[in-house]
FIDRENFI-729539 format. One record per residue (C-alpha): residue number from 1; residue in three letters; x, y, z. Coordinates in steps of 0.1 Angstrom, whole numbers. Each point is the difference from the previous one (the first is absolute). Last residue first. Layout:
  seq  type     px     py     pz
  NUM   ALA      X      Y      Z
...
//
This chain:
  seq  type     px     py     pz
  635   UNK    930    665   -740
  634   UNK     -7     20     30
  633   UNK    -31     16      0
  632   UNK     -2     40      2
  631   UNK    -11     17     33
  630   UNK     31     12      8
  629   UNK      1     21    -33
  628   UNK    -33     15      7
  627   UNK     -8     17    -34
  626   UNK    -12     34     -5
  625   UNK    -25     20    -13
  624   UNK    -33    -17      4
  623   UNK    -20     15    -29
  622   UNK     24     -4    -23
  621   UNK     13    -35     11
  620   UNK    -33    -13      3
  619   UNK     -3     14    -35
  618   UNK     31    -18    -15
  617   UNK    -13    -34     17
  616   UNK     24    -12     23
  615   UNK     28    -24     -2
  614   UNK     27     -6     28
  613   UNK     29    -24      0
  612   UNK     31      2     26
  611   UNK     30    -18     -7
  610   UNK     26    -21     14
  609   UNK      1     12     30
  608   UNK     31     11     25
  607   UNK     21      1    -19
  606   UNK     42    -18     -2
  605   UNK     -4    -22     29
  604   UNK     25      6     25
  603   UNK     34    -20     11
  602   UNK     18     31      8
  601   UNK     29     -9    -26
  600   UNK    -25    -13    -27
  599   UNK    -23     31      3
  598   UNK     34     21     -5
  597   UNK     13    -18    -31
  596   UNK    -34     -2    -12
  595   UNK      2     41      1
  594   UNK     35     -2    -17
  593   UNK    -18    -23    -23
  592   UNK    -30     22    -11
  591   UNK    -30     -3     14
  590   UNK    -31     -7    -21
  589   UNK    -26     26      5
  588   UNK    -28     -4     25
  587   UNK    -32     -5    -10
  586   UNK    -36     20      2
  585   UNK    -26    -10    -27
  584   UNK    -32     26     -9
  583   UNK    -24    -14    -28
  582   UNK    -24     28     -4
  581   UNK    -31    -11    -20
  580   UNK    -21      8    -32
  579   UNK      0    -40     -7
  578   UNK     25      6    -28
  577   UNK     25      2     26
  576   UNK     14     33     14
  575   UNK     39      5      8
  574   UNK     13     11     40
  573   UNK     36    -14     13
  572   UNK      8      8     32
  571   UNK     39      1     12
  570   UNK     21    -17     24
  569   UNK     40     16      5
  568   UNK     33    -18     -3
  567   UNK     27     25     -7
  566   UNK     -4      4     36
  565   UNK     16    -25     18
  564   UNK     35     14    -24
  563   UNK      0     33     16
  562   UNK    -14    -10     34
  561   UNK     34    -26      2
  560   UNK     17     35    -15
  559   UNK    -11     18     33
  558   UNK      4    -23     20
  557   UNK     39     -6     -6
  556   UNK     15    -32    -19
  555   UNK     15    -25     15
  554   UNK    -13    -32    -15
  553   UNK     25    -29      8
  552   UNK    -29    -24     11
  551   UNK      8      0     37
  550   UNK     -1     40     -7
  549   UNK    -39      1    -16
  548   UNK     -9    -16     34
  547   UNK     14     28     20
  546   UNK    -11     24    -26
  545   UNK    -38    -10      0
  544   UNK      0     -3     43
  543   UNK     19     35     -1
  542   UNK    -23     17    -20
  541   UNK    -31    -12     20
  540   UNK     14      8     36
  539   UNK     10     33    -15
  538   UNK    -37      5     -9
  537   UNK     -4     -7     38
  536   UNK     29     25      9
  535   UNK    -17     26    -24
  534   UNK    -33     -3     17
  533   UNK     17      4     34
  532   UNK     13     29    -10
  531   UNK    -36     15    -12
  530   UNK    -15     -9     32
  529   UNK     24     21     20
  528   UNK     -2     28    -20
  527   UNK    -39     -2      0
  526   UNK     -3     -3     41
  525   UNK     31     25     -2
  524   UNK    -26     28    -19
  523   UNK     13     19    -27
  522   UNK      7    -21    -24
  521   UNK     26     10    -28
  520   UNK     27    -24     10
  519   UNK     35     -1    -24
  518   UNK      8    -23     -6
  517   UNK    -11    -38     -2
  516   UNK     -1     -5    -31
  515   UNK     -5    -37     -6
  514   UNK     30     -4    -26
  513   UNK     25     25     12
  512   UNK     -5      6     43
  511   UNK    -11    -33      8
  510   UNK     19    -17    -26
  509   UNK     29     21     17
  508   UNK     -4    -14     31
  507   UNK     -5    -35     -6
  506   UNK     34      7    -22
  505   UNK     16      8     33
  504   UNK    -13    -24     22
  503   UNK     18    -24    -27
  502   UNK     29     19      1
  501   UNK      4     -5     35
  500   UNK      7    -36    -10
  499   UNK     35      6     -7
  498   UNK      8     -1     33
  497   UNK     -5    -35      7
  496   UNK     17     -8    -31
  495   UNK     31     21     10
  494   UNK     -2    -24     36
  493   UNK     -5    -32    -14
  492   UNK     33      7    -24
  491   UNK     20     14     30
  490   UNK     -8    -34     19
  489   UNK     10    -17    -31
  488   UNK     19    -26     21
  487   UNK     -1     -7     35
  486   UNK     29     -8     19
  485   UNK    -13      9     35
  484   UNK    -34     13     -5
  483   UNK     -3     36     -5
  482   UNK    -25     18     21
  481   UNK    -32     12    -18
  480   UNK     -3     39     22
  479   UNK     11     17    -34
  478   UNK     12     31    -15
  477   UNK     10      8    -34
  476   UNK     32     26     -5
  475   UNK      6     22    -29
  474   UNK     22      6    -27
  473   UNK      1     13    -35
  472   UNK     17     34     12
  471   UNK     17     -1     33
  470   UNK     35     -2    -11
  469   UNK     -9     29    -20
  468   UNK    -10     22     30
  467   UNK     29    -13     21
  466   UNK     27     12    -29
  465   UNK    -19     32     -3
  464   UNK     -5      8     37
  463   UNK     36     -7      8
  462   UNK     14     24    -30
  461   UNK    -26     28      9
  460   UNK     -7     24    -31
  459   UNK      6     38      0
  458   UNK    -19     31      3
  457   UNK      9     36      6
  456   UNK    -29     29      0
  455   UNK     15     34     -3
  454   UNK      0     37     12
  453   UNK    -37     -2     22
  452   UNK     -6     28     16
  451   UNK      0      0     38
  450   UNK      7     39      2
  449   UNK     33    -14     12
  448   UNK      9    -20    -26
  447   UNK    -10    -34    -13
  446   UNK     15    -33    -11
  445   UNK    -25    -30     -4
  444   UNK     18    -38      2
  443   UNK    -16    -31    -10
  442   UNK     13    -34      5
  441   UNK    -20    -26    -26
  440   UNK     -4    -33      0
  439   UNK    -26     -1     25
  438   UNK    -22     25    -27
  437   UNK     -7    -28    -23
  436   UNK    -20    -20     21
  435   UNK    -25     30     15
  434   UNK     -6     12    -36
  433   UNK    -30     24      8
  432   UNK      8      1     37
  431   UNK     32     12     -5
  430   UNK     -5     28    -27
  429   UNK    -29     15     23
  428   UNK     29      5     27
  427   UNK     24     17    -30
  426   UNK    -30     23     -5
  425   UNK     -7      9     34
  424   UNK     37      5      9
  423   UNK      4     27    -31
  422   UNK    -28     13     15
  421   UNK     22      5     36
  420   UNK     28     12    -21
  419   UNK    -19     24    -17
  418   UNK     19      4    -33
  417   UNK    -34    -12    -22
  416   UNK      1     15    -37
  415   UNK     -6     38    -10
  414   UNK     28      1    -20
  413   UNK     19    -33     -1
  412   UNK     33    -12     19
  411   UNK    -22    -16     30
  410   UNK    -26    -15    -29
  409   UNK     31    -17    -13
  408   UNK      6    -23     26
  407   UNK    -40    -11     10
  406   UNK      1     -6    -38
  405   UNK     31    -20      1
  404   UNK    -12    -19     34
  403   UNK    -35    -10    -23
  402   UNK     22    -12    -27
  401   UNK     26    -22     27
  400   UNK    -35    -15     17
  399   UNK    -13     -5    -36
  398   UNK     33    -21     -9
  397   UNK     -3    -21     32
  396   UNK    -32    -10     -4
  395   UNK      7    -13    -33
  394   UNK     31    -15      9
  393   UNK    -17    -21     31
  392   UNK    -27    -13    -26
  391   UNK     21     -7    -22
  390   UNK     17    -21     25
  389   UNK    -29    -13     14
  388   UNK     -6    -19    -34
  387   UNK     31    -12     -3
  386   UNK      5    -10     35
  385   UNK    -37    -20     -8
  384   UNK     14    -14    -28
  383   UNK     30    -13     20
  382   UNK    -27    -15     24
  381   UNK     13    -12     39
  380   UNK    -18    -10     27
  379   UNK     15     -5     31
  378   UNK    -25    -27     21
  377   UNK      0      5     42
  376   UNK    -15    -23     22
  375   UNK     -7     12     33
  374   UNK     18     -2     31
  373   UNK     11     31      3
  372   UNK     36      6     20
  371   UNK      8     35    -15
  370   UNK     25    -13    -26
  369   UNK    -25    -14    -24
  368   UNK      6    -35    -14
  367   UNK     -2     -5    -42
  366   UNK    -17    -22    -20
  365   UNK      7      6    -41
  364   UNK    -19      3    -25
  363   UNK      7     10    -38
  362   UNK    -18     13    -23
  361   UNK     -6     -5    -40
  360   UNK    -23     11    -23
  359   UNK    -24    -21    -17
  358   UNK    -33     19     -1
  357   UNK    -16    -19     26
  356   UNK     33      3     25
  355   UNK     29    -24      0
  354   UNK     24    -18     24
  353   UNK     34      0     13
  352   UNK      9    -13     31
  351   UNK     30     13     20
  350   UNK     28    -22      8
  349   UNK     -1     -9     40
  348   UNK     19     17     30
  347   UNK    -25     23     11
  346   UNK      2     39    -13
  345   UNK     10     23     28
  344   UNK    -27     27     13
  343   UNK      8     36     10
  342   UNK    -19     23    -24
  341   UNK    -35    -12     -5
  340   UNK    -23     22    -16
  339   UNK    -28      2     23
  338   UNK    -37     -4    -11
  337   UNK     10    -39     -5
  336   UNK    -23    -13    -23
  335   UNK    -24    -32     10
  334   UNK     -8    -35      6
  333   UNK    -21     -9     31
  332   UNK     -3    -30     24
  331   UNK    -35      0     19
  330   UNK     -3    -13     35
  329   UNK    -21     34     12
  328   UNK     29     11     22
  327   UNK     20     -3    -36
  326   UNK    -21     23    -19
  325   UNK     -3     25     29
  324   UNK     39      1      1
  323   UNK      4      8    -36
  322   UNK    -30     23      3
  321   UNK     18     19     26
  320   UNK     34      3    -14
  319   UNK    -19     13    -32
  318   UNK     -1    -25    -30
  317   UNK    -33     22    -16
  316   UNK     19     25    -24
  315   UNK     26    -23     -6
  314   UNK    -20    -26    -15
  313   UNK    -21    -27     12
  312   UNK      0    -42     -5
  311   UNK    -17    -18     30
  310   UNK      5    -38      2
  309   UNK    -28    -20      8
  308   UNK     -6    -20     34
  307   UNK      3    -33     -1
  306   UNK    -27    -22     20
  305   UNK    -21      1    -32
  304   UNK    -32     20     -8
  303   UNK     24     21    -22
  302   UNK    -18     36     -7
  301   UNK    -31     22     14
  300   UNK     -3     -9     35
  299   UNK     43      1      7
  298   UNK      2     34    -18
  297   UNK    -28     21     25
  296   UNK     21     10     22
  295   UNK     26     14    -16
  294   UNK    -20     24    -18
  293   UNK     -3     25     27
  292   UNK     35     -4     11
  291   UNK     16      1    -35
  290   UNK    -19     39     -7
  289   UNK     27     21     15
  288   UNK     28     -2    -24
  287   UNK    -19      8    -30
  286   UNK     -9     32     13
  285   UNK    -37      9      6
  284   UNK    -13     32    -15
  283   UNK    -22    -10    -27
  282   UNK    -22    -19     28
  281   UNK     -3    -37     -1
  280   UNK    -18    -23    -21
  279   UNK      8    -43     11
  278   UNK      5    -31    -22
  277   UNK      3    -32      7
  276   UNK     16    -32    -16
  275   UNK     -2     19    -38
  274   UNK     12    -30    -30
  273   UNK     31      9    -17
  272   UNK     16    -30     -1
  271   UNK     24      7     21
  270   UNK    -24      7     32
  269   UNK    -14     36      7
  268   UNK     -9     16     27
  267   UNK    -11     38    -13
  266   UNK     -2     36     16
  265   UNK    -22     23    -16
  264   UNK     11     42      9
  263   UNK    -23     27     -5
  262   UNK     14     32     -9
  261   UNK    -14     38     -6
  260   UNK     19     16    -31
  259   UNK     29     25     -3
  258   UNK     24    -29     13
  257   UNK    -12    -15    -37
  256   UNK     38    -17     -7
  255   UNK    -18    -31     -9
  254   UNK     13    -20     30
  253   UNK    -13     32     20
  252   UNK     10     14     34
  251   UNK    -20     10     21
  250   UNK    -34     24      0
  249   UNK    -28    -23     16
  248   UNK    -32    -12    -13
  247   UNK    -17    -29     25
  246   UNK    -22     20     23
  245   UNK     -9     21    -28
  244   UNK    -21     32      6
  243   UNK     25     23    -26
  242   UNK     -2    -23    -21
  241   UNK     20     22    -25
  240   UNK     -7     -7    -32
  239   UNK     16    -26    -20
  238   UNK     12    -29     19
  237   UNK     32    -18      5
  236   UNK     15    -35     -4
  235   UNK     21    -19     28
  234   UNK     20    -28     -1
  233   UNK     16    -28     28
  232   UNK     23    -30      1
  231   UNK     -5    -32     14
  230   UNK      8    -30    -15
  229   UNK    -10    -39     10
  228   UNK     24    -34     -2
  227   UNK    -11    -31     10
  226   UNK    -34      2     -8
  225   UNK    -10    -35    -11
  224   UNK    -19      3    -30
  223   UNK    -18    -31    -19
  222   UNK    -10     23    -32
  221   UNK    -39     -6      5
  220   UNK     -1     -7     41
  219   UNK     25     32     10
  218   UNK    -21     25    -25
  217   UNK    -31    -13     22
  216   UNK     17     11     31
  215   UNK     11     32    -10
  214   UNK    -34      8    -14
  213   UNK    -23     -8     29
  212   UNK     22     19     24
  211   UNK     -1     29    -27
  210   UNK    -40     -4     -4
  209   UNK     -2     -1     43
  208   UNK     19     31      5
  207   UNK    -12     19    -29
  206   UNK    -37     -8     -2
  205   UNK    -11     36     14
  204   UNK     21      8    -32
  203   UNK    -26    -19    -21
  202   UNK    -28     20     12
  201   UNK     20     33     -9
  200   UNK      6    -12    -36
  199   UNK    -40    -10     -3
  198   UNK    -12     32     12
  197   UNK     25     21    -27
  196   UNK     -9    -23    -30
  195   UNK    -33      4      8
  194   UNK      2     39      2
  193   UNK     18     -3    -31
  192   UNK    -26    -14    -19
  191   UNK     -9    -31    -17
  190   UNK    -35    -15     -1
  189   UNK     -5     -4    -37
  188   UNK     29    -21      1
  187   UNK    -20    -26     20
  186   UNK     21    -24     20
  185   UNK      2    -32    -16
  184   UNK     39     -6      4
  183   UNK      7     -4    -34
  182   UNK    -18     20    -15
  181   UNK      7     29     21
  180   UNK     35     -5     -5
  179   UNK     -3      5    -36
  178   UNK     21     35     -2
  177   UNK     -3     28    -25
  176   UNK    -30     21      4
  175   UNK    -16     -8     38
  174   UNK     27    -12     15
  173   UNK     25     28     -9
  172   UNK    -29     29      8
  171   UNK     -1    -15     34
  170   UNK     39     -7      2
  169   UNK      2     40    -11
  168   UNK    -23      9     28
  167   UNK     15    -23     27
  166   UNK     39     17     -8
  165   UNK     19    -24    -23
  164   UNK     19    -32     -5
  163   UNK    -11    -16    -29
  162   UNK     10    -39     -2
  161   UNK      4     -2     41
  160   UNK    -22     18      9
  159   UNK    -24     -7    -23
  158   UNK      3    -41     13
  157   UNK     -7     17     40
  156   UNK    -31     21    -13
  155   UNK    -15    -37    -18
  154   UNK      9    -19     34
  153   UNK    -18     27     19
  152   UNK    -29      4    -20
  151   UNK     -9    -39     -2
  150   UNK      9     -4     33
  149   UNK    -29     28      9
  148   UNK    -22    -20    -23
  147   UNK      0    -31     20
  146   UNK     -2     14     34
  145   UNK     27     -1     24
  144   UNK     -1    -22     31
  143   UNK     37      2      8
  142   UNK      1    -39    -16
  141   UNK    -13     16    -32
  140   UNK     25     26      1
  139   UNK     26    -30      4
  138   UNK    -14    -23    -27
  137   UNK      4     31    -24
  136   UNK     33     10     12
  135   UNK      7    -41     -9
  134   UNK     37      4    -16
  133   UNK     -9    -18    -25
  132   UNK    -31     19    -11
  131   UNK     20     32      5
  130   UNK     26    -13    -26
  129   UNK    -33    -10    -23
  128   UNK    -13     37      4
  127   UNK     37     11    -11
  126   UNK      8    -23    -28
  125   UNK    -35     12    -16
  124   UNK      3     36      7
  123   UNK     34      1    -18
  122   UNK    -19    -22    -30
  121   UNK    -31     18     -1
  120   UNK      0     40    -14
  119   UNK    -32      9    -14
  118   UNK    -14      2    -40
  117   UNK    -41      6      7
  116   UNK     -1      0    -31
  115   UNK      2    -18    -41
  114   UNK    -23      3    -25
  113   UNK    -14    -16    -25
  112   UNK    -28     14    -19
  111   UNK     14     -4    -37
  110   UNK      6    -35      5
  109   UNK    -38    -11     -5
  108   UNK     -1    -27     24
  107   UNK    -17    -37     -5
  106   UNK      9    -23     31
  105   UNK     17    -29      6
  104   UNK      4    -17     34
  103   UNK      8    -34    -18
  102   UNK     37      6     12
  101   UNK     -9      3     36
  100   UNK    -22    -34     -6
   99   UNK     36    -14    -11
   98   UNK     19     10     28
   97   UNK    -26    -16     19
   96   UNK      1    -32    -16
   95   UNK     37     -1     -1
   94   UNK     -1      2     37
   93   UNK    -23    -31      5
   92   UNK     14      0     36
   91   UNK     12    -38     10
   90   UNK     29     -1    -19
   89   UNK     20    -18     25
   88   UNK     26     27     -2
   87   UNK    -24     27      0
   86   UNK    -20    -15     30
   85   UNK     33     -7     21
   84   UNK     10     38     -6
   83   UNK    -34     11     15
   82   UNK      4    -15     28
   81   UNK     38      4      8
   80   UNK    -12     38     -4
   79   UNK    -30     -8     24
   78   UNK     21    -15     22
   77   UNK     26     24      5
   76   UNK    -27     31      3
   75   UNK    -17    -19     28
   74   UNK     33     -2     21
   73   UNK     12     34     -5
   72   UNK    -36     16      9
   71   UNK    -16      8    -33
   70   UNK      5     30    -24
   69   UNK    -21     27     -7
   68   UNK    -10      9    -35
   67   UNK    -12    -33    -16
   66   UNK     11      7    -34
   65   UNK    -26    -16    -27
   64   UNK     13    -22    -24
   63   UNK    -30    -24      2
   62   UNK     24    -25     12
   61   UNK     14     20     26
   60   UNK    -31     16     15
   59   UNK    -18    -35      4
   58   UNK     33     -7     17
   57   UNK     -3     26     18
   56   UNK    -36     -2      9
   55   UNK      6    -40     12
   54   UNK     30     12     21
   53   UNK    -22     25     19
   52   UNK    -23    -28      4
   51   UNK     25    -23     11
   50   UNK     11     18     29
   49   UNK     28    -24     13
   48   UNK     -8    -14     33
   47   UNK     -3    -36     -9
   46   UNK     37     -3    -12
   45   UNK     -7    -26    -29
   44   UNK     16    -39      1
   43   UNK    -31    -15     -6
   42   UNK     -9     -1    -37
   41   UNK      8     32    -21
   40   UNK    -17    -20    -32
   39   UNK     -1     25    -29
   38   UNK    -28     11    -27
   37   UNK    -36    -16     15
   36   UNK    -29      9    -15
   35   UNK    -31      8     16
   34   UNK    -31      3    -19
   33   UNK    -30     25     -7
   32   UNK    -27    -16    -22
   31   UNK     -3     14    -36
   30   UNK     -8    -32    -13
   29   UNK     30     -2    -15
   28   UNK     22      4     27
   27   UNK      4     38     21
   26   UNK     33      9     15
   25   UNK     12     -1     33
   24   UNK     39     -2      9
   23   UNK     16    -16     24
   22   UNK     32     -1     22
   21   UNK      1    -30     22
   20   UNK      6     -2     37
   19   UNK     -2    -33     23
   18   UNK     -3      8     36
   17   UNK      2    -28     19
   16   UNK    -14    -32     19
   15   UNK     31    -21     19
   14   UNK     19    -38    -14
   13   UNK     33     29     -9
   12   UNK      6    -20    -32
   11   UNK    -35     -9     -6
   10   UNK    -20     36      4
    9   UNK    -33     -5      2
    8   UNK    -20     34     -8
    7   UNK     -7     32      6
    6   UNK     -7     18    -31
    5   UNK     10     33     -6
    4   UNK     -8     19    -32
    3   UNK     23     30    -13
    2   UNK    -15     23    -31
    1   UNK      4      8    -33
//
């Protein structure tokens, strides 16, 4: 099929256009090729659609061939609305190919089948078609790439994300298990680490641009607006010592690995879980001391509007400083206080009571601080959380008293510590190692002369035990959003507000759980870098799947959505005919529901071919070896 354009008279508008048909040749019975026409477009066509890209895939589609990469927005709409028109009006003889399929019959002796060549396709599937959408492949081309460098990026980003691994296990992975080769086109016989490697550092020197690229297209597809981004920081740590690093730094570890070099990834994140900007910093910068570099660069990368976003950050972060950075900049923020407040009075109005994602009950209520500041103050208050802290605080409390016991009976015991000066020591180590259960204690240490310890004395502090548990389950947000006058469900807006730092922290520990992110084993930072910024564009792709898998009320974690993608896997079948030849067909296996269930939530096609014929003679195939699967002819 293909489009003809005839300019012509057109007697509504009285002028000479354009008139497009879609045709199809065929030979008549004289064996002369002919033209025949199957749908009328008439006038009314956008003359700067690419029509031969839109004649190969509908020639594609009604052949049930997949045409790999997708059209522009507007080209791919029409040529669905297209092809939908032409099975409505009947105008493909579908039947008739369906049935010259079924006359595809060939004589087998049964005993030879076989089936191989089994690889993994459905998780690798979802995920080319999720990079298709979001255009990396359009971008890479715009950048100048060539064509079978994109292929090898986009099929090392997909194993990233389904198979997380070091470049020489992803290498062996693509080349036994996974059919991401196939479906790119890039040669699996070509696979190597050393590829892998080149092609991850080439896409790092991408970063700025790609991520730009990214945060913008991810605005377009789910209509975005930006009004509220996260900012929170991680870090992950290498093995070895990296001795040479720029980047590696002793600090202190989220993974409790202080023994380990550090390297620190800070994230801009809006609620929906989608990166803004993204910046690798040395292992030993504080949390507190990275807002001014990153500050900066916010407006570029989210709302486009005249509004600035609002800035959600924990108590680590929501300094003095960066509070006052945040708003010099025009941005309002929404934080923790790192002070517990004590002199604040509650604001004449009933306290709101809402509920957490698990159900539980809190309360809110505004209250004023004493000191004179201006800002907005939210008291938050969870009985399950006293609870919680409560045994916490007991705990504590009850190995503080057993470690003072031992401390107490090693003075009366033969050979045990009477210094008092050691006895000091160990009563000094005591308080640091529960530092909130030893304020409610008073100790006392009697000793003689000879400044030998007689006794250690301890007893509980009355004040410091009532204010301790009249602290427990409570803690203070912070906000520069001024309260209108008589506004209700200000507290409400606020908790929500808040409550999206827990999508920056799930992004987080996706990053860290499903696409194993820790620890580092390169050696280089050229190769530590590019390897973090793989993992954040793999992320890019995990995120884009669940986000869309959530507006359908599918919430299930990556690594059971990989789980279920790939019980569907394409296989080879091999039997000889009674010609004394090698009939070879390549299909994918039916998916199952829960996997339809997913294609139908992302909107994808369920294979990407239909199937893939080959028949050789059985001493061809002898003598040759081996059989080109890319080469085969789509069927």
């Amino acid at each position: 099929m293909f489009f003809k354009k005839i300019n012509r008279y057109n007697p509504k508008t009285g002028n000479r256009e354009n008139y497009y048909s879609l045709v199809e040749s065929y030979r008549n019975a004289l064996g002369e090729p002919s033209h025949r026409t199957i749908f009328s477009l008439g006038y009314e066509v956008d003359n700067s659609l690419p029509f031969n890209e839109i004649s190969n895939k509908l020639n594609d589609l009604v052949a049930g061939r997949q045409h790999l990469f997708p059209l522009e927005e507007k080209a791919e709409k029409f040529t669905w609305r297209l092809y939908h028109q032409l099975i409505k009006g009947n105008k493909l003889d579908v039947l008739n190919r369906i049935r010259t399929e079924m006359e595809d019959w060939e004589t087998v002796d049964l005993k030879t089948l076989t089936n191989e060549d089994v690889r993994e396709l459905g998780a690798e599937w979802m995920c080319l078609q999720t990079l298709q959408e979001l255009g990396i492949d359009r971008f890479l081309r715009s950048r100048c790439w060539e064509e079978e460098d994109i292929q090898l990026a986009l099929s090392h980003i997909v194993s990233r994300a389904v198979y997380p691994a070091s470049e020489l296990k992803t290498a062996s992975f693509i080349r036994e298990n996974s059919s991401i080769c196939e479906l790119t086109g890039y040669p699996v016989r070509r696979i190597s680490k050393d590829k892998l490697y080149n092609i991850t550092k080439r896409l790092y020197l991408e970063k700025d641009k790609l991520e730009l690229y990214l945060s913008n297209k991810t605005n377009e597809l789910f209509d975005l607006k930006d009004t509220i981004i996260l900012y929170d920081l991680t870090n992950t740590y290498f093995e070895g010592a990296k001795r040479s690093s720029e980047l590696a730094r002793f600090g202190r570890s989220k993974e409790k690995r202080s023994d380990c070099p550090l390297i620190v990834l800070a994230l801009v994140v809006n609620v929906e879980g989608f990166i803004k900007y993204s910046a690798i910093l040395r292992g030993n910068m504080a949390d507190c001391t990275t807002l001014g570099e990153m500050v900066d660069n916010l407006r570029t990368v989210t709302s486009t509007s005249e509004k600035r976003a609002i800035v959600v950050i924990d108590a680590g972060i929501a300094t003095a400083e960066n509070l006052e950075l945040l708003k010099l900049k025009g941005y309002h923020y929404v934080c923790v206080s790192r002070s517990n407040l004590k002199k604040y009075n509650d604001v004449d109005t009933n306290p709101v009571r809402v509920k957490d994602n698990r159900g539980r009950e809190i309360e809110l209520r505004e209250v004023r601080v004493e000191d004179g500041d201006s800002e907005y103050y939210l008291k938050v208050e969870s009985p399950l959380k006293a609870l919680k802290e409560s045994a916490m605080n007991n705990l504590f409390v009850q190995r503080f008293e057993d470690e003072l016991t031992k401390i107490e009976a090693s003075i009366h015991k033969k050979g045990g510590v009477k210094n008092y000066g050691k006895v000091c020591e160990r009563i000094g180590r005591l308080k640091a190692k529960y530092s909130s259960a030893n304020k409610l204690f008073a100790i006392e240490i009697e000793k003689d002369d000879k400044d030998k310890c007689n006794a250690v004395k301890w007893s509980l502090i009355p004040q410091a035990v009532i204010e301790n548990r009249e602290g427990q389950g409570v803690y203070f947000l912070k906000t520069s959003l001024k309260k209108a006058e008589e506004s209700a469900g200000q507290e409400t807006l606020i908790w929500i507000i808040y409550n999206c730092i827990r999508n920056i922290e799930s992004s987080i520990r996706t990053l860290k759980s499903d696409l194993d992110l820790r620890p580092v084993y390169h050696r280089t930072d050229e190769a530590s870098l590019a390897h973090l910024h793989l993992g954040l564009l793999a992320y890019w792709l995990v995120n884009t799947v669940r986000h869309k898998l959530k507006m359908h009320n599918i919430r299930s974690s990556w690594s059971e959505i990989v789980r279920v993608m790939n019980t569907q896997k394409v296989v080879t079948t091999c039997v000889e005919n009674n010609k004394n030849q090698i009939v070879r067909i390549r299909k994918c296996s039916k998916p199952t529901e829960k996997v339809k269930l997913i294609y139908d939530a992302l909107k994808y096609e369920y294979a990407p071919f239909i199937r893939k014929k080959s028949v050789v003679n059985k001493n061809e195939l002898i003598k040759k070896g081996y059989v080109d699967l890319l080469n085969f002819s789509s069927g």
